[in-house]
C-alpha positions in Angstrom: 140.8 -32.1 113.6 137.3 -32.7 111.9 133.9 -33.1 113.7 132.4 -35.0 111.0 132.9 -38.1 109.1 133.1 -38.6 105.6 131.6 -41.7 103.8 133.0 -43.5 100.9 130.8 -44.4 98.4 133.6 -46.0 96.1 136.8 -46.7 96.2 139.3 -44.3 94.3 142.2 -45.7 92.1 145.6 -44.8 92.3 145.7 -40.9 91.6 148.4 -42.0 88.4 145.6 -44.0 87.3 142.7 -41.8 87.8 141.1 -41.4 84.7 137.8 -39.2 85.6 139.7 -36.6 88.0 142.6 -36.1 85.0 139.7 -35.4 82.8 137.8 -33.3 85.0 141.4 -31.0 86.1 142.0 -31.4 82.0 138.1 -29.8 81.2 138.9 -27.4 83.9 141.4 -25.8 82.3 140.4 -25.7 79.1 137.4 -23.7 80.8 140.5 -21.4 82.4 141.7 -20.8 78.8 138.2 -19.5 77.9 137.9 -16.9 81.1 140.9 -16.2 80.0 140.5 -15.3 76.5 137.3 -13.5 77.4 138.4 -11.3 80.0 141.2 -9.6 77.5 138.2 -9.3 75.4 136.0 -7.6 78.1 138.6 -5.2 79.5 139.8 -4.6 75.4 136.0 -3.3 74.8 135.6 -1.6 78.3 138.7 0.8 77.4 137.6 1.2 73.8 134.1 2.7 74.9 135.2 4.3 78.1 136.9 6.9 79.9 140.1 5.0 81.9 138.4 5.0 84.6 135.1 4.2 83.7 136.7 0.8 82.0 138.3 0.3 85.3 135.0 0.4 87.6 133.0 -1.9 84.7 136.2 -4.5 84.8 135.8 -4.7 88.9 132.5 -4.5 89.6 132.0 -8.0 89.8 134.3 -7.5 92.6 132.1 -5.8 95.1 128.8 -8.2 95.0 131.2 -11.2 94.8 132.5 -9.9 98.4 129.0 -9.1 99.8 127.6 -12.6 98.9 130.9 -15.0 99.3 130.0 -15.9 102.6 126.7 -16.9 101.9 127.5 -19.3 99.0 129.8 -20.7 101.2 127.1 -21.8 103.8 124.8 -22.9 100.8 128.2 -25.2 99.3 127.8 -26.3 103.0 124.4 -27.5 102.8 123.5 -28.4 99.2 125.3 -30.7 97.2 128.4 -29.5 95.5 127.6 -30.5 91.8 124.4 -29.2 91.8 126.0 -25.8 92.3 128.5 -25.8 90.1 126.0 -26.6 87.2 123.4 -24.6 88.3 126.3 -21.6 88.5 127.5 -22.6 85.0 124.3 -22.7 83.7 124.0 -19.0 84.7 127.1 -17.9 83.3 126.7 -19.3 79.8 123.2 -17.3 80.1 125.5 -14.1 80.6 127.6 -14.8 77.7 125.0 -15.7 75.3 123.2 -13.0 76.0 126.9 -10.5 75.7 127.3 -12.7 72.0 123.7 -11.9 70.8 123.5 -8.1 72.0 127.5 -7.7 70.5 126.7 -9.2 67.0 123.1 -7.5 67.0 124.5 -3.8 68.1 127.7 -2.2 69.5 128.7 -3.1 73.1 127.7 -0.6 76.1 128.5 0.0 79.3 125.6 -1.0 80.9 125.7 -4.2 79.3 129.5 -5.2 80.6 128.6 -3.5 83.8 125.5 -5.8 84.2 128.1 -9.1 82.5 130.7 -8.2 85.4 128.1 -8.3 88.0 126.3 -11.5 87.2 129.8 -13.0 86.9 130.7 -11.8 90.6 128.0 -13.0 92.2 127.9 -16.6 90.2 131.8 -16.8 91.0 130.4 -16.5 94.9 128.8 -19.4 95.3 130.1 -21.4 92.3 133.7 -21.3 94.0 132.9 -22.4 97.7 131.1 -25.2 96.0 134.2 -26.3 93.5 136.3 -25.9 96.4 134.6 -29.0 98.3 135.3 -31.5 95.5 138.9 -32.6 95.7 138.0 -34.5 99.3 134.7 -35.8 97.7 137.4 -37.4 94.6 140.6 -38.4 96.1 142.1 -39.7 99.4 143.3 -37.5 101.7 147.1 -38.5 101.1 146.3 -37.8 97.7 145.3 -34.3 97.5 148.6 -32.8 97.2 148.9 -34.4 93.8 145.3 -33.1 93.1 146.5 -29.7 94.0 149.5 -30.0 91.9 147.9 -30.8 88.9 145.3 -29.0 88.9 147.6 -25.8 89.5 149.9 -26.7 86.7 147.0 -27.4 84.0 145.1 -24.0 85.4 147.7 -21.8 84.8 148.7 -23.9 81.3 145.0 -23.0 80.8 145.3 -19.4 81.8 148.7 -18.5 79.8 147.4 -20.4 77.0 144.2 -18.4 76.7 146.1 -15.1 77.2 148.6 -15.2 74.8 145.6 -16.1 72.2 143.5 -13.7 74.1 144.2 -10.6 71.8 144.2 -12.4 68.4 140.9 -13.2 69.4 139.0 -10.3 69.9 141.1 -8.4 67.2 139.9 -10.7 64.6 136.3 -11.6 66.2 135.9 -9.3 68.9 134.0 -9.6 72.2 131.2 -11.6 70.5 133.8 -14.3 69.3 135.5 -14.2 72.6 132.0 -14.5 74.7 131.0 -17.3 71.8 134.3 -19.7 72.4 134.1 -19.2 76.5 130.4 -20.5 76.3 131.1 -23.6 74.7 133.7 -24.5 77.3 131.2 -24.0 80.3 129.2 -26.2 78.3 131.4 -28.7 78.0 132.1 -28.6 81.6 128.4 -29.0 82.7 127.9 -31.9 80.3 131.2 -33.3 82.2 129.9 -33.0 85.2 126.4 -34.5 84.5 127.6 -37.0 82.7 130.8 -38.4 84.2 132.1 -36.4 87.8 130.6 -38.3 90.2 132.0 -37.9 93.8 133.4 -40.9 95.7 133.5 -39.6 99.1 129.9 -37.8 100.8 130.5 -34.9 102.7 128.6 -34.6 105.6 125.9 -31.7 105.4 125.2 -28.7 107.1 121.2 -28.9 109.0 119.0 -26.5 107.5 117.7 -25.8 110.8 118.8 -22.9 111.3 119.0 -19.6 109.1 121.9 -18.6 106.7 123.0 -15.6 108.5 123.8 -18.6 111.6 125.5 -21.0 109.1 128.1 -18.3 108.4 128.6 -17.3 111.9 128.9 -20.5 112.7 132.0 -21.3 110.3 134.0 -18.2 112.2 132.9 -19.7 115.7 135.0 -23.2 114.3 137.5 -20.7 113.5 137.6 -19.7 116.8 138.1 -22.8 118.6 140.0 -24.8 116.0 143.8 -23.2 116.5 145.7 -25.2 113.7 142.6 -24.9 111.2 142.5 -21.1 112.2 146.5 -20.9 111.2 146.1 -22.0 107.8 143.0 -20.0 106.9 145.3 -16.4 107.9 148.2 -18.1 106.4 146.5 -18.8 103.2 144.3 -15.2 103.0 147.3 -13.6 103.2 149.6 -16.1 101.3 149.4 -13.3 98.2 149.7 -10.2 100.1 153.5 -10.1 100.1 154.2 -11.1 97.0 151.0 -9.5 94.9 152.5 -6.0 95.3 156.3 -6.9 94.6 155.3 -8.7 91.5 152.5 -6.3 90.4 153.7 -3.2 91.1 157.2 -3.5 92.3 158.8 -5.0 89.3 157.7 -2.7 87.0 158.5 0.3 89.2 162.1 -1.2 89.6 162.0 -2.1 85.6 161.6 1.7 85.0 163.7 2.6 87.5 166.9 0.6 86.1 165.6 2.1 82.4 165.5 -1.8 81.5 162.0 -1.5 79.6 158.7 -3.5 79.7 160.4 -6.7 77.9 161.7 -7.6 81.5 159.0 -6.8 83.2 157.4 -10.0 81.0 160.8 -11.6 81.6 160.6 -11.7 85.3 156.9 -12.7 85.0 157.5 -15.6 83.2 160.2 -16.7 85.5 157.3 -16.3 88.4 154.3 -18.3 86.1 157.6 -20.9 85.4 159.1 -21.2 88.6 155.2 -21.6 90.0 154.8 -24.1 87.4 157.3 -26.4 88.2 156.8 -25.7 92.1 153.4 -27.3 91.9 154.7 -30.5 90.0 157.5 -31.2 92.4 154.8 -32.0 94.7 153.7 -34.8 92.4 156.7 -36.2 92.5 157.9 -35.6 96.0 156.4 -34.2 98.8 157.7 -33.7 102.5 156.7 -35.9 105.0 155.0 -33.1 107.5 153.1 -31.0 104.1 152.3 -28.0 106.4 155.8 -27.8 108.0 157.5 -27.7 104.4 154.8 -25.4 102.9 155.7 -22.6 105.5 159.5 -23.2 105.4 159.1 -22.9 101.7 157.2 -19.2 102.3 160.5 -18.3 104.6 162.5 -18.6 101.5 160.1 -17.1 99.2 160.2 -13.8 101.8 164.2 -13.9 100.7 163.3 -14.0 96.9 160.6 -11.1 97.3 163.8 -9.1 99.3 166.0 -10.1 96.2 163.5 -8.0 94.0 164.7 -4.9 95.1 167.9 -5.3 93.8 169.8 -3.8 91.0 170.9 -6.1 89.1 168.8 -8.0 86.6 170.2 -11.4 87.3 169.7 -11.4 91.1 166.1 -9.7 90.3 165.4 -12.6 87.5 166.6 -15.3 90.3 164.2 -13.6 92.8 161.4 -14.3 90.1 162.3 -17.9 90.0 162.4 -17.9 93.8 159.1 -16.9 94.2 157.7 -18.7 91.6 158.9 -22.2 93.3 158.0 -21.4 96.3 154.4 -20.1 95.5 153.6 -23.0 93.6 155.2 -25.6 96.1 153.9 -24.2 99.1 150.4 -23.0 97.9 149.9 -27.0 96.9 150.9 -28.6 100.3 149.2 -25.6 101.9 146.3 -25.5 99.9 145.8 -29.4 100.3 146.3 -29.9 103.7 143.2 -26.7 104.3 141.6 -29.1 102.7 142.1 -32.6 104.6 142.0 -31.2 107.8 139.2 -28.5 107.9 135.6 -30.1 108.8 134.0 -31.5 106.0 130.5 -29.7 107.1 132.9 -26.2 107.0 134.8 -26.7 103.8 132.1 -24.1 102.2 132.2 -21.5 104.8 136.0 -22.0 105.5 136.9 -21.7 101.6 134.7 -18.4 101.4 136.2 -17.0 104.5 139.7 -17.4 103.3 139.1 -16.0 99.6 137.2 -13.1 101.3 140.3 -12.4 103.4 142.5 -12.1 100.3 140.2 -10.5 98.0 139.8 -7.4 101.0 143.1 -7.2 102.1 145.0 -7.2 98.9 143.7 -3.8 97.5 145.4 -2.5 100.9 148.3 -4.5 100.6 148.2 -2.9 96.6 148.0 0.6 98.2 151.0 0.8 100.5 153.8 -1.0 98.9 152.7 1.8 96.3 152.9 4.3 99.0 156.0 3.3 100.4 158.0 3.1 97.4 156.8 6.7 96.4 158.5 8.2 99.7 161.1 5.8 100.3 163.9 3.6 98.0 162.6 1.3 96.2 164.1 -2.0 97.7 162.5 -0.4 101.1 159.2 -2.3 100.4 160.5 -4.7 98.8 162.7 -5.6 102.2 159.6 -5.1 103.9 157.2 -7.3 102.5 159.9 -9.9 102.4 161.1 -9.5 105.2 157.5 -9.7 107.4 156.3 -12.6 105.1 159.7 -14.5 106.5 159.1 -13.5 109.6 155.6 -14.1 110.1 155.7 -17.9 108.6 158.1 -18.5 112.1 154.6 -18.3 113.8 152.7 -21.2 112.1 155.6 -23.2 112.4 156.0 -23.1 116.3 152.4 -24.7 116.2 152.9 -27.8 117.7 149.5 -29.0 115.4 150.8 -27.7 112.4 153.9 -29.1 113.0 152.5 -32.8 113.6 150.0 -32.7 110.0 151.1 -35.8 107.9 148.5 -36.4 104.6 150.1 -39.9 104.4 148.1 -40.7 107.2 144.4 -40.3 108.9 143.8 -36.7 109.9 140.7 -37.0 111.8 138.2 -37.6 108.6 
């Protein structure tokens, strides 16, 4: 399904014995575990010194200029070389937070100061992402980036939830300067990592700087165009959140206060979500399906029927719902995710990986908006039948794809 080779420069070892990628997933999300622990920090300041809503814009803004420039840093991760990015990227951001440390411990925090932080973190995330997203087929085989996917899921969200239950200590005891301080050193210790020791084993063929930017990009929805099972994937993935975003966000604690069972289950169900996810991704590492695609989408069929059981009444259907989702998010979102990845053109990998986050990153504020809507006019497990229902419903159409249907990692896919 690619149009472009890729070229090994050395051989990988076994994945179980792949020192240098365990290390690099490990670093990774350690990093997570300092984004996360900062951005309790940033949104804890924003709401101390401003208005609700002004705290709100200055905690999104990066949101906006990420979307405006996400294409292009996908036709630059396209055309430059992938590390080179990343550090360049990282270098930037630990410019941001030393420069939020030295202004907090010199003076109070502003707004314009964690406007400006937000900003220069949305547009670094724009082209720092497309680029991190071509690295797992420039580390491992193809049949093994389902267990790349897996772990590095399972370690980023260790990462995350490690970093936000440690999160609030943090800035209560050291504040945003403490918080920005501890995030920089991990994106140091990333950079050095990747200087020193991440060194690709596959070469990606390039993109030709012959023709302008603005072309690259277009030229990554033409692919989209023509390539059908590529094209399923990238609308399956963008809207692989859309469904279950809203129930989980703003369904269960709608339903939580509904059924007077308080905030505690609200964290309860979440858990059983972040759990369930957990333990989704590393079933992949120890067994996969033989056709990755086929079992990604039948697992999203199920997942519809755990998002339907969320609108029930009962806290023990609603807490096996949770788990539900949670499996089948993190199993299919590997063997999804990974199989993007072995079968899109190398030379697209950038372009592809910045259309597909743009998709979900527009689409979910909608998505957001009318589950809200609906559950303020109708019963509450109306949207939740809805978005479970049409998530179901809609997975029946990759999986009539006679393509889709015949992807196997286990063996050549065209690259």
């Amino acid at each position: 399904m690619t149009t472009s080779e890729t070229r090994m420069l050395r051989r990988p070892p076994s994945f179980r014995k792949d020192r240098m990628v365990q290390a690099w997933l490990t670093i990774k999300a350690v990093s997570d575990a300092g984004d996360a622990i900062f951005l309790i920090a940033f949104a804890w300041t924003a709401v101390q010194i401003a208005s609700p809503a002004v705290a709100g814009l200055v905690v999104a803004a990066g949101t906006l200029p990420r979307a405006a420039v996400l294409l292009i840093g996908g036709a630059y991760a396209d055309r430059v070389d992938a590390r080179r990015l990343m550090i360049l990227f990282n270098l930037l951001r630990i410019v941001v937070l030393i420069t939020v440390t030295v202004w907090c411990l010199a003076t109070t925090p502003t707004v314009a100061l964690l406007l400006a932080a937000s900003v220069a973190f949305g547009l670094c995330d724009a082209f720092f992402e497309p680029a991190a997203g071509t690295m797992p087929r420039q580390l491992v085989d193809v049949a093994d980036l389902p267990a790349y996917s897996a772990l590095s899921q399972t370690l980023s969200r260790l990462g995350t939830m490690a970093g936000s239950a440690i999160g609030g200590f943090l800035v209560a005891a050291y504040g945003i300067a403490g918080s920005a301080g501890l995030n920089t050193v991990t994106y140091v210790v990333v950079v050095v990592f990747i200087l020193l020791w991440l060194r690709p084993r596959f070469a990606l063929p390039r993109a030709t700087a012959q023709q302008s930017v603005l072309r690259d990009v277009a030229d990554g929805f033409r692919y989209l165009g023509r390539e059908r099972a590529t094209r399923t994937l990238v609308i399956a993935l963008s809207g692989l959140n859309l469904a279950v975003g809203p129930a989980i966000s703003i369904g269960l604690p709608l339903q939580a206060t509904a059924q007077g069972w308080g905030a505690g289950a609200v964290g309860v169900f979440e858990a059983l979500v972040g759990g369930g996810a957990m333990i989704g991704a590393l079933v992949v590492v120890r067994w996969r399906p033989r056709r990755e695609a086929v079992g990604g989408f039948t697992a999203l069929i199920a997942q519809g029927a755990g998002i339907v059981a969320l609108g029930a009444g009962s806290q023990i259907v609603v807490g096996a719902g949770c788990l539900v989702v949670g499996l089948t998010a993190g199993f299919a979102s590997v063997l999804l995710g990974s199989t993007f990845a072995a079968t899109a053109a190398p030379d697209h990998l950038g372009r592809l990986g910045s259309i597909l986050r743009l998709g979900d990153d527009c689409l979910m504020p909608v998505a957001m908006a009318l589950f809200g809507l609906l559950a303020g006019i109708l019963p509450l497990f109306v949207p939740f039948a809805i978005y479970g229902g049409a998530m179901a419903l809609l997975m029946i159409v990759p999986l009539r794809n006679p393509q889709i249907r015949s992807i196997a990692l286990s063996t050549p896919v065209g690259a």
